[in-house]
RODREN-227960 format. One line per 3 residues: number of its first residue (from 1); their letters; for each residue x, y, z of C-alpha. Coordinates in nm, 3 decimals, m for minus. Layout:
BEGIN
NUM) A) X,Y,Z  ...
! end
This chain:
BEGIN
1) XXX) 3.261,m1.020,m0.081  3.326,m1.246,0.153  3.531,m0.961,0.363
4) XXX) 3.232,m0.741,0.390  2.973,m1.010,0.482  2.956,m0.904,0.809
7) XXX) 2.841,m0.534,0.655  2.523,m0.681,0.574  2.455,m0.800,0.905
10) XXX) 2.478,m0.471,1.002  2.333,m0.291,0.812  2.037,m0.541,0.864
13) XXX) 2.028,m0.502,1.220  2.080,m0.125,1.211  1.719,m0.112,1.020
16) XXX) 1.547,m0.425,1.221  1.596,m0.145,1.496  1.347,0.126,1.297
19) XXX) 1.154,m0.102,1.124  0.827,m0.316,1.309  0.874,m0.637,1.525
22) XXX) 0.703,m0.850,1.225  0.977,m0.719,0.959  1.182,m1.087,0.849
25) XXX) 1.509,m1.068,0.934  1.610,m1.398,0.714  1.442,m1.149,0.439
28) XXX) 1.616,m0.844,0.433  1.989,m1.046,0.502  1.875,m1.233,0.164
31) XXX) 1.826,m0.888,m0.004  2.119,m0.725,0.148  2.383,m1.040,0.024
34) XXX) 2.211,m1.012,m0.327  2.264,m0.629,m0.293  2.709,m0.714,m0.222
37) XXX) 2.691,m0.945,m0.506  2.605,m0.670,m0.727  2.817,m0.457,m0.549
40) XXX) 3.071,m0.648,m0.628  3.048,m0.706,m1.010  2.941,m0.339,m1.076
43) XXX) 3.259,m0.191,m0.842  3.556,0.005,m1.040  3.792,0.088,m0.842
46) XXX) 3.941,0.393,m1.057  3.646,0.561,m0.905  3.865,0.573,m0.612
49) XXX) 3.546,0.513,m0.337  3.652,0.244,m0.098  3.428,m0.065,m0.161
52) XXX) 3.285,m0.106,0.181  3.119,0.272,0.157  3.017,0.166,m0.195
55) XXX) 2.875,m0.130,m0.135  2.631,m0.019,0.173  2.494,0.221,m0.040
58) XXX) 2.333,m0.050,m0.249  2.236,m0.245,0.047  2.059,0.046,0.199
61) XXX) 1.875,0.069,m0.151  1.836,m0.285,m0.151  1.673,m0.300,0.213
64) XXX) 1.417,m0.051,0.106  1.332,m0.180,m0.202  1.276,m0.460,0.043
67) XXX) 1.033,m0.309,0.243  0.860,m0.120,0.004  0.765,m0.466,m0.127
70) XXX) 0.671,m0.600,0.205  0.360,m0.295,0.178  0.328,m0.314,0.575
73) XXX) 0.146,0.005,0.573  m0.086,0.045,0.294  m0.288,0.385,0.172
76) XXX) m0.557,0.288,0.334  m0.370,0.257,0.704  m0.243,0.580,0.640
79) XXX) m0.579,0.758,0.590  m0.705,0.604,0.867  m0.447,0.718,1.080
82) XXX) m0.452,1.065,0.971  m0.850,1.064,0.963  m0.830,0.955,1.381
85) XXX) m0.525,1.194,1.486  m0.719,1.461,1.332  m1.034,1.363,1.528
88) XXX) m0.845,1.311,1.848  m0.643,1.646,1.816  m0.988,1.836,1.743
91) XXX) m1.185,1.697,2.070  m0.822,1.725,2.306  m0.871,2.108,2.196
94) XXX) m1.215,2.138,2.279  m1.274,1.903,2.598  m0.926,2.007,2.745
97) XXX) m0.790,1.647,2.805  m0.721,1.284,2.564  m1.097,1.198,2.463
100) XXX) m1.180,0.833,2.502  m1.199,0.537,2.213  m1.592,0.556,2.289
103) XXX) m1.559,1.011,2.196  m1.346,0.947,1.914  m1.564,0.695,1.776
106) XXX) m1.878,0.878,1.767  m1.721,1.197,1.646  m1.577,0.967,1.333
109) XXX) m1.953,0.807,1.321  m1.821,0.451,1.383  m1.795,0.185,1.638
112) XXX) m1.516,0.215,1.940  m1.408,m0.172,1.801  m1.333,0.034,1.439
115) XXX) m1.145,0.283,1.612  m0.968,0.030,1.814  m0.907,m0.220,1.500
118) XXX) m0.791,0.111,1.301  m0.500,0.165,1.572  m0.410,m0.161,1.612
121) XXX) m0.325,m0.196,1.209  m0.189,0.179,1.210  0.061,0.080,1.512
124) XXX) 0.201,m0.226,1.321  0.321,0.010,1.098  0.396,0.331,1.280
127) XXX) 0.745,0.467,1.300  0.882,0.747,1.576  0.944,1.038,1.373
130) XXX) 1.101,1.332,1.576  0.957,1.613,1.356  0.600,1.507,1.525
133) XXX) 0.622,1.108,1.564  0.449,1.105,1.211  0.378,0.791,1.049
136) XXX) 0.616,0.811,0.764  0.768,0.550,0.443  1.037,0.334,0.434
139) XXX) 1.294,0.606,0.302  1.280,0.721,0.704  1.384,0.494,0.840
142) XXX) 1.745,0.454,0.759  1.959,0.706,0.876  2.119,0.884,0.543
145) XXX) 2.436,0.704,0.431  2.587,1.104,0.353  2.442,1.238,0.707
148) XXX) 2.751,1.529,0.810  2.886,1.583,1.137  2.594,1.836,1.168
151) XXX) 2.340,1.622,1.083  2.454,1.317,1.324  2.495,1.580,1.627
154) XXX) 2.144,1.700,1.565  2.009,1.363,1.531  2.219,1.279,1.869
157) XXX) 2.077,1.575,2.032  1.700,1.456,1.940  1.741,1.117,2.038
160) XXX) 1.875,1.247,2.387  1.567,1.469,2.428  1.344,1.158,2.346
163) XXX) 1.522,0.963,2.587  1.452,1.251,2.883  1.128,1.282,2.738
166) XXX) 1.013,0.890,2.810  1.182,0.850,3.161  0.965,1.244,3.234
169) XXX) 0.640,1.025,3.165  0.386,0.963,3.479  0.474,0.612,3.540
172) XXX) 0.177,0.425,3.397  0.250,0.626,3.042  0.612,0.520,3.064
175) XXX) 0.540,0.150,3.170  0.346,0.140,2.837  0.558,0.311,2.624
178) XXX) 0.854,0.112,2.754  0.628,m0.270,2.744  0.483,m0.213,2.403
181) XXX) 0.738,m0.010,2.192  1.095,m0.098,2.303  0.995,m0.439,2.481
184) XXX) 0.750,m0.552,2.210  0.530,m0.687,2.509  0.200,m0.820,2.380
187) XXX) m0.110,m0.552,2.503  m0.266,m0.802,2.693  0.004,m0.876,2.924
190) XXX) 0.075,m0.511,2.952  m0.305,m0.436,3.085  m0.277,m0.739,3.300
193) XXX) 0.003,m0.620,3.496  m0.127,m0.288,3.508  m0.510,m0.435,3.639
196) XXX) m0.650,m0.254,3.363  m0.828,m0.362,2.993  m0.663,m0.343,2.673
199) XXX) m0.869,m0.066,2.566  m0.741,0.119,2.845  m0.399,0.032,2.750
202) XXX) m0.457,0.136,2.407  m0.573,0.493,2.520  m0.286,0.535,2.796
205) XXX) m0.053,0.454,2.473  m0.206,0.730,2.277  m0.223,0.972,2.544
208) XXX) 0.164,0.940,2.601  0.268,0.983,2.192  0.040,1.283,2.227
211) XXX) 0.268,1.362,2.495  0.588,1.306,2.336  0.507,1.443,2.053
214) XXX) 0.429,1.808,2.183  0.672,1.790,2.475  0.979,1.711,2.199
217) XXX) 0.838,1.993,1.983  0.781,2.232,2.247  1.186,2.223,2.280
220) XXX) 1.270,2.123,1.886  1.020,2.263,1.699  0.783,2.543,1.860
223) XXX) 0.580,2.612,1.541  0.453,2.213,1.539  0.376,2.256,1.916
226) XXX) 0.203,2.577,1.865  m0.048,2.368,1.617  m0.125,2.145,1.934
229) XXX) m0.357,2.401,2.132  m0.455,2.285,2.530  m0.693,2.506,2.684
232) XXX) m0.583,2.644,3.005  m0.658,2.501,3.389  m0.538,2.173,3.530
235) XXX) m0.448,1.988,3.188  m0.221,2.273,3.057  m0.033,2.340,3.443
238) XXX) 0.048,1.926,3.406  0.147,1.976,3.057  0.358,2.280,3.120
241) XXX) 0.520,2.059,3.410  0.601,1.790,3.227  0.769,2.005,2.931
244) XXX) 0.988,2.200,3.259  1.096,1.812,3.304  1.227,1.749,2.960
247) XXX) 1.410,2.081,2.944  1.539,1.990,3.324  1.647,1.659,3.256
250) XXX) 1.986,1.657,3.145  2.220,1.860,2.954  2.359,1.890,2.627
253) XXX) 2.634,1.633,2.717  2.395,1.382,2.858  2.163,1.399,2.557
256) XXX) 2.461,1.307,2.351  2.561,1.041,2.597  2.257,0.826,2.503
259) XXX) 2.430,0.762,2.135  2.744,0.683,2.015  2.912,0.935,1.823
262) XXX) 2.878,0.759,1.525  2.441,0.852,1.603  2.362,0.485,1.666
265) XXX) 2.257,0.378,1.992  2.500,0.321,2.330  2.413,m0.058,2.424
268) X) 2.206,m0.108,2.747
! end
């Protein structure tokens, strides 16, 4: 036990990485040492499966069990979130461009501080998910403890495109993505550097996931981008630019470069 200690802290920081800013740490290392204590007293070693790999399997399974318990993104959250994208999806089609809170809100029949409420609670929860950047469970958020050599390349590959993706983002996109995802800057100070209101903020931040979203499928999954439909003129030419970026902005080996080989990360 006391040899693989530092596997918990791991393990723990590898998911504190997927999982939202508000996630306890102090929690889920509690869960993950109660996980190698069991580990420990249910291990046979005739089995012939080195304890380390044995043990982070029940610390992943811990960890979840973990968050499933936390319930940071209840049923309702996730109907709300569905019931908006859907809304949002259906007037980008027909107006050409990202409708505003004020559109969305009086296609749903509710006030713009619903919608706005609605996305703040659905982005405490929300998780990048490269098959669409769909809000998805706890299960997907660890990377799979069996994942092949396959797998982890493809995963690699993904994260690279994501990474392209972002830095291809007009600026004011990117400095929000950046502030509010990966920085875990407060809205408000993100609208006050920009010289903008937090409403705007909140639409610039759901304009560029739109973004992301189709621009990684257009080059990973065509059928999902196919269900995104832009009418043609100005919008679609900017669109179509900004997917030429992706595709132009590095190659195979610089995707991969962004991870390690082992899929996690390369430290900034």
């Amino acid at each position: 036990m006391r040899q693989n200690m530092p596997l918990v802290g791991h393990l723990v920081r590898e998911m504190l990485a997927r999982v939202p800013a508000h996630v306890s740490r102090d929690d889920l290392i509690s869960a993950g040492y109660a996980a190698l204590v069991a580990a420990a007293r249910g291990y046979d070693e005739e089995r012939g499966v080195p304890f380390a790999r044995f043990a982070a399997n029940r610390i992943r399974g811990a960890l979840l069990d973990e968050l499933r318990g936390l319930d940071w993104a209840s049923r309702s959250v996730r109907q709300r979130a569905r019931r908006t994208d859907t809304a949002r999806q259906a007037l980008t089609a027909e107006l050409g461009r990202t409708p505003t809170t004020g559109e969305v809100a009086e296609r749903l029949g509710c006030s713009v501080e619903d919608i706005e409420s609605a996305d703040d609670d659905v982005q405490r929860a929300v998780v990048f998910s490269l098959q669409g950047f769909a809000t998805v469970g706890a299960e997907d958020m660890v990377t799979e403890p069996s994942a092949g050599p396959e797998e982890i390349l493809i995963r690699r590959e993904r994260l690279g495109y994501l990474r392209h993706a972002i830095d291809a983002l007009p600026e004011r996109l990117r400095a929000v993505v950046t502030g509010y995802f990966f920085e875990e800057r407060p809205m408000a100070k993100i609208a006050a550097e920009l010289g903008v209101t937090e409403s705007r903020v909140s639409q610039l931040r759901s304009e560029a996931l739109v973004l992301l979203r189709d621009g990684l499928n257009t080059h990973l999954d065509p059928a999902l981008a196919a269900q995104s439909p832009v009418k043609d003129g100005c919008v679609a030419r900017r669109r179509a630019a900004y997917y030429d970026q992706i595709a132009n902005g590095g190659t195979l080996h610089s995707r991969l470069a962004v991870t390690r080989p082992d899929g996690l990360p390369v430290a900034a």
